[in-house]
N, C-alpha and C positions, 0 to 999 in steps of 0.2 A: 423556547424561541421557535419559530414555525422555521419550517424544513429540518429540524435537526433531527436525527434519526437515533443517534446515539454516543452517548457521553459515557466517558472510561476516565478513571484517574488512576497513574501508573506512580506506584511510589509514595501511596497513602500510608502515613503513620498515625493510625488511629489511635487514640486514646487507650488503653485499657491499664488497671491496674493489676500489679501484677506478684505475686506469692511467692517470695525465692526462697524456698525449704532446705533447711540445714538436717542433712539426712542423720548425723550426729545426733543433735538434739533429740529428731524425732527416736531415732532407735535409743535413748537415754531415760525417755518418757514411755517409752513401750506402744508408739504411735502409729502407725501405719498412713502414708501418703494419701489412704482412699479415705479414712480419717478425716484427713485436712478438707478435701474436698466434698466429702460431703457435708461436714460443720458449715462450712461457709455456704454452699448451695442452700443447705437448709435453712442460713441466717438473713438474706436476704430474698427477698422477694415484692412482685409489685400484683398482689390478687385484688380481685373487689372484695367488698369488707359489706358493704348493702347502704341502708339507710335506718337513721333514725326518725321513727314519726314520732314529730309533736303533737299537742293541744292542736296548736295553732300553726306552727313551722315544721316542717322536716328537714334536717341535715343529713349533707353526704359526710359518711366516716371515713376516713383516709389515716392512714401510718405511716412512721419511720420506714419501714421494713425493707426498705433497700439501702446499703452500704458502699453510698458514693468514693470517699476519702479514703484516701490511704491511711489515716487514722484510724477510720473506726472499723475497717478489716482488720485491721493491729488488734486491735481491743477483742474483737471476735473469738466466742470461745469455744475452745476444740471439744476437748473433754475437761473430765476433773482428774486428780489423780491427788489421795492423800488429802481428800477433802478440799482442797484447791485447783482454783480453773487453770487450763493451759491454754492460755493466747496465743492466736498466731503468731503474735510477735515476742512468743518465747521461743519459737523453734524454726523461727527464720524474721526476713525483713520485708516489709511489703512497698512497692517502687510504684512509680505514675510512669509505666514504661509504653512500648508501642503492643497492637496489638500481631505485627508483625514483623518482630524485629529483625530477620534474617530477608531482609530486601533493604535496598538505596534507591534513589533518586536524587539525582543530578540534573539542575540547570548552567549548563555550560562548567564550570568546575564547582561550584557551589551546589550547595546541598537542597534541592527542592522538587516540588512533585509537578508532575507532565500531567495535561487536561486535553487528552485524545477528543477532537469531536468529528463528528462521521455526517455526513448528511442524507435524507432521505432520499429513496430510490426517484429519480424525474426531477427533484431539488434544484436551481439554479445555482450551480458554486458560486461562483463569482460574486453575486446577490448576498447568498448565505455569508460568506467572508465579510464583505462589506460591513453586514450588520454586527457580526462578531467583535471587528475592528471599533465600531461606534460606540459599542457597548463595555469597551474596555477600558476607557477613563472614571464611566459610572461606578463599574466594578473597582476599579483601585481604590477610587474616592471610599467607599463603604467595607474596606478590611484596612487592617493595620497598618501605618507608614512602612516600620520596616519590611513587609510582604509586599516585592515587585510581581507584576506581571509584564511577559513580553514573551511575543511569538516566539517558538523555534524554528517550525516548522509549518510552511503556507503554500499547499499544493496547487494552489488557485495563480502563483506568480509564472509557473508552466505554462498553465491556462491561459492566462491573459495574452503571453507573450507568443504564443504557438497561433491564438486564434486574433491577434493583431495582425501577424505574421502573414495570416494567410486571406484577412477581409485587405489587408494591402496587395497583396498576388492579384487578389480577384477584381480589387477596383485598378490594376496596373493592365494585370490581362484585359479587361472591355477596352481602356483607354487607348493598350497599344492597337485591338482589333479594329475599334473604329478609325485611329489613325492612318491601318493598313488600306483600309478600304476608301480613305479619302486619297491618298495618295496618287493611289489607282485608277478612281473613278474621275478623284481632279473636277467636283462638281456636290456642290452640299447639298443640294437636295435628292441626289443620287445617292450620297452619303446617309443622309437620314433615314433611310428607308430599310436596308437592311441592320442600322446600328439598332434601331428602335427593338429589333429581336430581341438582343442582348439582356436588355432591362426587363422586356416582357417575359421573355422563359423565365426568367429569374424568381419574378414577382409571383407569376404562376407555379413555380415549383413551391417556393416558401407556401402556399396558399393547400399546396399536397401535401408539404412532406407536413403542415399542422396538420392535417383532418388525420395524417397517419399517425401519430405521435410522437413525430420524430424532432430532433432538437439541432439547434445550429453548435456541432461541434468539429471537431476535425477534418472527420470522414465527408460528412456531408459536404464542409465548405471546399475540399478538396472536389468533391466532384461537380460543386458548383464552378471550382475554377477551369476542373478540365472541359465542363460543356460550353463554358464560356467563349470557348473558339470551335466549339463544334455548331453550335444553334446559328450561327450566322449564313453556315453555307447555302442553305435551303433558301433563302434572303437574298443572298447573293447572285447564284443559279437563275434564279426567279427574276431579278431586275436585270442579268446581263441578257434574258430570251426576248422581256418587252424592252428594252433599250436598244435591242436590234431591228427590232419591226420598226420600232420610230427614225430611226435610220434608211430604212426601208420607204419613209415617207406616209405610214399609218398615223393619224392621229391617237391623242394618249388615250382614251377609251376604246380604241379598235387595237391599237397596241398592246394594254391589259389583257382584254378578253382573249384576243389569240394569243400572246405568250403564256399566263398562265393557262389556258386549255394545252397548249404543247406541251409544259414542259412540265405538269403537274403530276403525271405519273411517274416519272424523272425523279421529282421531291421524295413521292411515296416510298418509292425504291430503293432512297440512297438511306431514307428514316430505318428501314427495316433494316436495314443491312445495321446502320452504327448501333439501334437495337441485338441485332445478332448478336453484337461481338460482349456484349455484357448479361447477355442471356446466362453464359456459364456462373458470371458470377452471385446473381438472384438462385441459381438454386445450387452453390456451393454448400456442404456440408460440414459439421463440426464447427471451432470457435472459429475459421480464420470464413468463411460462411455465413456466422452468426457476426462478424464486424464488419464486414464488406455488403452486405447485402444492403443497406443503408444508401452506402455509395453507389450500388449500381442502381438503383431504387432512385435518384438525385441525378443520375445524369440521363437514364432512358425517362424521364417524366420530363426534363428541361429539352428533352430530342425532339420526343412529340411534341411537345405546348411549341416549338419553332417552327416543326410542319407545319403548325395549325394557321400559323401565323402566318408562313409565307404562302399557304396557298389562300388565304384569306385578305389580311390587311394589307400585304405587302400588293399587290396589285388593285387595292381600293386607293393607295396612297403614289401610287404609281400614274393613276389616272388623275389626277388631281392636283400635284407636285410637278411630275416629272417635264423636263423640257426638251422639247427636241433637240435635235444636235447642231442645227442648223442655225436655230435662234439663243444660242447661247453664241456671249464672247468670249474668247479667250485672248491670253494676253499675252507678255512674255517669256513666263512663267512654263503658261501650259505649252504653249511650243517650244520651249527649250525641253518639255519633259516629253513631248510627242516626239522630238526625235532620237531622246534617249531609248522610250520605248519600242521603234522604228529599228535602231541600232538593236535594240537585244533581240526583237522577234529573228531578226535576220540572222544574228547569230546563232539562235536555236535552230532557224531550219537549216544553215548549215553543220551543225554538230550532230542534227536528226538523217540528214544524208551519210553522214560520213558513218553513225551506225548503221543503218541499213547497209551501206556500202559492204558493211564487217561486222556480219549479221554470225560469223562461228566466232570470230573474238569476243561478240559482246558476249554470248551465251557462254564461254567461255569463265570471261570477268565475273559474271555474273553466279557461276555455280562455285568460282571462286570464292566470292561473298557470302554465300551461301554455306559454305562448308565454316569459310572463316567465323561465321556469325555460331556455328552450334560450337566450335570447338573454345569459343570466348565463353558461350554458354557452360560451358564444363570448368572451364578454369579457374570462372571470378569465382570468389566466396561465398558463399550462401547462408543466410539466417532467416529465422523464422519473424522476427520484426527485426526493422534498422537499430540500432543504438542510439535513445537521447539524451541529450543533456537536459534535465529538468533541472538541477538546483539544488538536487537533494541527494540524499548516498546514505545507505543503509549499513553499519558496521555489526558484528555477532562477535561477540568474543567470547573465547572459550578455555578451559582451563583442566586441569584433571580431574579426574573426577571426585576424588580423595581431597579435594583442598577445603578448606575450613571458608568459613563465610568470612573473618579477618582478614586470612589471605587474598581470596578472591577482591575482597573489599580495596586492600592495595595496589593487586595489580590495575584495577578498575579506574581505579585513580593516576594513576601513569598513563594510562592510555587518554585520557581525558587532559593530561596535561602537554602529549604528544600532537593533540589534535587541536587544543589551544594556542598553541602556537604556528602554526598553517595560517599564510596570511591572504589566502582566499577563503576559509568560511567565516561564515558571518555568524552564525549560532549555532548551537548544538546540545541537546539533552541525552542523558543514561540514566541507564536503570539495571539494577542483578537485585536477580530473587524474585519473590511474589509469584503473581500468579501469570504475567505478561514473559515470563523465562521458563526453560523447560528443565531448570536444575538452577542448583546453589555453584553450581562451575559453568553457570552461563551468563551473556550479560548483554544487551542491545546499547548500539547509540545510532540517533537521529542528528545527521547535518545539513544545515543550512547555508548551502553556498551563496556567497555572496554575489547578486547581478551578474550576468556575464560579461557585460560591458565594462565592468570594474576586477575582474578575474585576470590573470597571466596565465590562465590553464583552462580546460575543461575539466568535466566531471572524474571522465576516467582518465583524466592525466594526473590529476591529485590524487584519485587512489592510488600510482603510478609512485605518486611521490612519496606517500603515506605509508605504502606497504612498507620498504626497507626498516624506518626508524616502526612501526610498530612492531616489527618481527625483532627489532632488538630488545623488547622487552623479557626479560624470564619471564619463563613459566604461561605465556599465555598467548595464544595463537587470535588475529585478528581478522577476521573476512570481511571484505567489501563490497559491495556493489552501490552504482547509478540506479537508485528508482525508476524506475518506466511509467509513462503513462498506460501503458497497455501489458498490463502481466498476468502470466498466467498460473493457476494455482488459489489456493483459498489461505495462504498461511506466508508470512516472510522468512525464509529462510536463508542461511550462510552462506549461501553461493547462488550463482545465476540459475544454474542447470543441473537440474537431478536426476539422480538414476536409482531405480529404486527396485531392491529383493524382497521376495515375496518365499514363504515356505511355510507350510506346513508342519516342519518340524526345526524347531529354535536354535536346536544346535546344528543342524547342518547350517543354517542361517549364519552364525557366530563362526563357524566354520571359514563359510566362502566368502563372508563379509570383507575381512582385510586381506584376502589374495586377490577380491575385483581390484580393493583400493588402492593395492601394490603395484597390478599392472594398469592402473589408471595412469600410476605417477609416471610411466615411462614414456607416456605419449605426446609427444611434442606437442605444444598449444596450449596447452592443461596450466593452470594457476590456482592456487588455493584448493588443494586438493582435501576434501574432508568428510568423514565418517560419522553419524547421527546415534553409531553402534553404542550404548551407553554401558558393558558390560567390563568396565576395570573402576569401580569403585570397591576401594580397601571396607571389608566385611568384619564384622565379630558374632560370631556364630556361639549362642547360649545352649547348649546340650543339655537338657533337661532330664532327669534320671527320676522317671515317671513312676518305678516303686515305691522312692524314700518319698518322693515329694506327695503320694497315695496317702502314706505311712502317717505322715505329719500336718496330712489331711490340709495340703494345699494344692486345687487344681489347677490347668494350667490358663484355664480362663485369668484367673489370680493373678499369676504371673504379668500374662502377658499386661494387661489395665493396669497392675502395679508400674512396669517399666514406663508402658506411658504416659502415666501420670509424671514419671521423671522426667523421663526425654522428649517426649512428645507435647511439651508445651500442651494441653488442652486448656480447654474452659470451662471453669468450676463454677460458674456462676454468668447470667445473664443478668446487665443495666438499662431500667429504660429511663431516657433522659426524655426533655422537652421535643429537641430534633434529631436525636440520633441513638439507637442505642447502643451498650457496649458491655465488655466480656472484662470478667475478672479471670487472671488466667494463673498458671502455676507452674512452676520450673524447680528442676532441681540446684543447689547455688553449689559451686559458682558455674557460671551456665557454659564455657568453654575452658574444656577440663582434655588435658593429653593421657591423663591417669586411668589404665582403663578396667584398672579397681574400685575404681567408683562405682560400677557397677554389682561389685561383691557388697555391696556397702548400703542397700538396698534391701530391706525388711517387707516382708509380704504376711498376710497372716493366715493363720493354722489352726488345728482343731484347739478350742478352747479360746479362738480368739487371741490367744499367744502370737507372738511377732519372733520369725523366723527368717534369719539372713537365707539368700539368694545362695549363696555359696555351702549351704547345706545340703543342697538338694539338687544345684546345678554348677558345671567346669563354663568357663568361659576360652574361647579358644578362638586366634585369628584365621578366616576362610579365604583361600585362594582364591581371585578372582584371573578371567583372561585380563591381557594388559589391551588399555585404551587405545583406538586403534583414530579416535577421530582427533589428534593434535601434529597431524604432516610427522612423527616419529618423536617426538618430545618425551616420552614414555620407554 
């Protein structure tokens, strides 16, 4: 589909079949695990084979020679022993399993896989979504009834409603401007003259910020709404200098020419100066520089295009519109509102005497204000962006490090049952393991709050709510946060705000790691306080006794490719299918095992080709590890 940039599926359980080795058998047949794996690598394969030429025809030759079925890897033969084969499925079972079975995916509490899409860099979201959404009844129509699809998560709902949000500001702000200025003027063709600005910077900016390649988003529309009441005043300035003259008794072409001649350096003056004030932010440095420069870019280009205007049309339309004062009527209206304004000029110059009057008090009041204004400046709270609610909230959950993929798997599911029940979000998908987690004791969920309109909370008042009941679950810590539209970093991580050690040497690292995170937790404000320190996972350390295992002429290369062949799930064999291909894989059975003799129980081979246990040649022995320092003290 055009603009997508990139498609990820979290929680793929792909096909492979899979070799579950009964280390019994094999050490009973005299077999070696690397045995297994290379029979089957070697029984399978998909080479060219060439052609046969006919007389008259040539044929392509093609073969069996790949071992689809979990059958016919069964059948597959190892060796011989006593003049008879040993099939795989003498000395284990072979299963249609995943090819990564130490990961989940969850849609909402049910078991299913998340379809990440990202869009291209300049992409229209909104656009992009759109067709997504269109494409999504075709898509169900063409896979199986019981496979639903349905959004989790639609970051375009932010979108839509931030940049609603603010094309309503901006069409509110001109409506109230030009209202201001009718009020005042109390004359609509006096009115249309500086409103016309409004629409024109506008038009003229859009017409910039395309050649620059800038987009109508946030930033932008923001600063289209702040010039919104800035581009009129040159407009204004400009029709209150010839609106005098014509009072003066000039007519409206002698009135143009000398008001704007007066008052046009006036304009240029005031352009340069609201330029000034955004000067700093054009050449701001770093990200908060690299976002703003947009916006100041949007409102010094909508400054100019309103000089341009008022020293230009606004006195062509002035000569040709405008009426004298003299031959306009007014009614009852405008005289009940001339002696409103009559009443306030009068009051101003009397409240303008009375400071002169009390010209040490005013300065007085004044450096008052002034002191009070820095010292509000120290007080309020500061952040590097505001806080929004977009609709979405990011959860990490975490767990020891030592915990089994089972365990994790259950508390996984608590938490998801916890969050099911919350009767503001509207969806939500998880995932632990794979390759989207940074451990088998970690785990993500994505939520989807529901509308705001339809919500009795914000974002971070349900994490508010959420935190309590997830922290009563054992064994597993939950961190939340409100996605931002504007975040910084390349990665999602457990909490808003990080702070991050750097060293040289690892154990001083491991050292000073959980005394920051100690005195972190003392500091008032601080919530979800946690450590990324991955250093307390339970070890079992194989000591290897490199003369006897010399001796019996097994090196530790051996070794080591022996164990992973056990533990380490590899892949003894590559499938190529029509659209996809796939791995035949092998494990030791049964695959979670508390026994940790299992590993004496592990045959490697020696000189002669003889099959030599583990436990000959190497102790197995449990290694201390530091205890885990990132679950708030759970350890």
């Amino acid at each position: 589909m055009r603009d997508v940039g990139q498609v990820l599926i979290f929680g793929q359980q792909k096909y492979a079949p899979t070799i579950r080795v009964n280390p019994a058998a094999l050490a009973a047949r005299g077999i070696g695990l690397d045995d297994v794996a290379n029979a089957v690598s070697g029984q399978t394969a998909d080479l060219p084979v060439g052609t046969l030429q006919g007389p008259q025809q040539s044929y392509q030759i093609g073969t069996n020679g790949q071992l689809f079925s979990t059958g016919d890897i069964g059948q597959a033969v190892v060796v011989y022993r006593n003049g008879a084969p040993v099939r795989v499925k003498d000395i284990g079972t072979v299963v249609a399993a995943a090819e990564s079975p130490l990961q989940r995916s969850w849609v909402g509490t049910a078991p299913g896989e998340m379809i990440g899409i990202w869009r291209q860099p300049g992409a229209n979201t909104i656009e992009l979504v759109d067709r997504i959404k269109e494409a999504l009844p075709k898509l169900q129509a063409g896979i199986p009834p019981a496979v639903k699809l349905s959004v989790i998560s639609d970051r375009s709902v932010s979108i839509r409603e931030s940049f609603t949000d603010v094309k309503l500001t901006l069409i509110g702000t001109v409506i109230l401007v030009i209202l201001v200025i009718f009020v005042f003027l109390r004359s609509l063709w006096a009115t249309l003259i500086p409103s016309v600005t409004v629409p024109l910077s506008i038009v003229g900016t859009f017409a910039v910020m395309y050649a620059l390649g800038y987009s109508l988003d946030n930033l932008s529309l923001m600063g289209l709404t702040i010039a919104a009441g800035l581009v009129v005043d040159d407009a204004v300035v400009m029709l209150e200098n010839i609106y005098r003259h014509l009072e003066a008794g000039l007519d409206r072409v002698q009135a143009a020419l000398k008001g704007s001649k007066e008052i046009g350096f006036t304009i240029i003056s005031i352009t340069v100066s609201l330029i000034a004030v955004f000067i700093p932010v054009l050449f701001m440095s770093g990200i908060v520089g690299r976002l703003f420069r947009e916006f100041g870019v949007v409102v010094t280009v909508a400054v100019v295009l309103s000089a341009v205007i008022a020293l230009t049309l606004s006195p062509v339309m002035a000569a040709l519109v405008l009426e004298k004062p003299s031959a306009a009527r007014h009614g009852r209206i405008y005289q009940w509102s001339e002696r409103v304004y009559t009443r306030a000029i009068h009051g101003y110059e009397h409240a303008l005497r009375f400071t002169l009057r009390h010209r040490r008090a005013t300065m007085a009041v004044n450096l008052a204000l002034i002191m009070l204004s820095g010292w509000m400046f120290y007080a309020m709270p500061k952040g590097f962006f505001p806080q929004e609610d977009t609709g979405l909230i990011f959860g990490f959950s975490s767990s020891d490090q030592d915990i089994s993929f089972p365990g994790m798997l259950a508390r996984q599911q608590e938490i998801l049952n916890v969050i099911a029940a919350d009767p503001d979000v509207d969806a939500f998908g998880s995932s632990i393991g794979g390759s989207s987690s940074s451990g088998l004791n970690t785990g993500r969920v994505y939520i989807q709050l529901k509308p705001y309109s339809q919500r009795s909370a914000n974002a971070d008042q349900i994490i508010a709510r959420l935190r309590p009941k997830l922290a009563a679950i054992p064994g597993v810590a939950t961190f939340m946060q409100s996605i931002q539209n504007i975040r910084i970093g390349a990665r999602l991580t457990r909490t808003q705000y990080q702070y991050t050690l750097q060293d040289i040497n690892a154990d001083e690292v491991n050292q000073w790691g959980p005394k920051v995170l100690a005195k972190l937790k003392t500091l008032p404000g601080l919530l979800d306080l946690a450590s990324d320190q991955q250093t307390g996972s339970a070890r079992l350390m194989l000591r290897i006794n490199r003369d006897t295992a010399a001796r019996l002429g097994v090196n530790v290369t051996t070794i080591q490719q022996t164990l992973y062949d056990a533990f380490g799930q590899p892949f003894v064999a590559q499938l190529y299918g029509t659209l996809n291909t796939y791995h035949i894989v092998m494990e030791v059975e049964p695959r979670y095992q508390t026994d940790f003799s299992a590993l004496s129980r592990i045959y490697v081979h020696g000189a002669g080709g003889r099959l030599i246990p583990i436990s000959q040649f190497a102790t197995l022995e449990p290694e201390s590890a530091p205890l885990s320092v990132n679950h708030q003290g759970q350890r």
